[in-house]
C-alpha positions in Angstrom: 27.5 67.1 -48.2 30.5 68.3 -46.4 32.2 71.4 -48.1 35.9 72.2 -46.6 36.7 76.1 -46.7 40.1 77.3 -48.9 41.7 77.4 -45.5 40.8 73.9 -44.7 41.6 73.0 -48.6 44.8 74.6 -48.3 46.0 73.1 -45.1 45.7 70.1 -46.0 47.5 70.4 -49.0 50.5 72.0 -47.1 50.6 69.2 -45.0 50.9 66.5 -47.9 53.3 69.1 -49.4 55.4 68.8 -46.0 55.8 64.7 -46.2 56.6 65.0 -49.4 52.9 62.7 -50.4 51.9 63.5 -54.3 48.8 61.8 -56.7 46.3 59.6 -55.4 47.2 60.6 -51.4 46.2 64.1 -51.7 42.9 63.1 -52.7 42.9 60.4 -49.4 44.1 63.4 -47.3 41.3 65.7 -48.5 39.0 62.5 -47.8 40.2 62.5 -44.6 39.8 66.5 -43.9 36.1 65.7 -45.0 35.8 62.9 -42.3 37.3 65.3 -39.5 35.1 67.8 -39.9 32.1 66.1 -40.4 33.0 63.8 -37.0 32.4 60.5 -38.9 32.2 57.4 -36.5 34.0 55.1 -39.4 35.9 55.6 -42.2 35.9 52.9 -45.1 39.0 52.6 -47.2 40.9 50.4 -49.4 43.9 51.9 -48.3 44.2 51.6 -44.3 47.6 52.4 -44.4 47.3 55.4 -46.0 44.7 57.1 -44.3 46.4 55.9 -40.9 49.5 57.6 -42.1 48.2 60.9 -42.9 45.3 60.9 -39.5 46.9 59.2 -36.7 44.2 61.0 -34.4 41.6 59.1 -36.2 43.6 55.5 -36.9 40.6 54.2 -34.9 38.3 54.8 -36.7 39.8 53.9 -40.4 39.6 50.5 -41.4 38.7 48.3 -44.5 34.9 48.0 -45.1 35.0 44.3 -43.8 37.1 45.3 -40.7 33.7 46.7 -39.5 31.5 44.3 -40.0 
């Protein structure tokens, strides 16, 4: 289980505060926090764009679970 610290916590939602992102893309940006920091070689999500968006640094590595296969 990854656990992100207040800093980390808070970071992130400074950043989604910054572009103006509210609801449902908070929670992908704290998703994505947790993938950072636990390195994760893929990360699965119904909404690629999204995710892309908020981690360009890790746009490799986001795709939809059958873009993997």
């Amino acid at each position: 289980m990854i656990h992100l610290t207040p800093e980390m916590y808070r970071e992130t939602v400074e950043s989604c505060a910054n572009h103006g992102w509210l609801g449902g893309r908070l929670y992908d940006a704290l998703h994505l926090s947790c993938a950072r920091h636990a390195a994760c070689e893929r990360i699965y999500t119904l909404n690629v764009r999204h995710f892309q968006q908020f981690a360009p640094d890790l746009a490799d590595r986001i795709g939809a679970p059958s873009s993997f296969l």
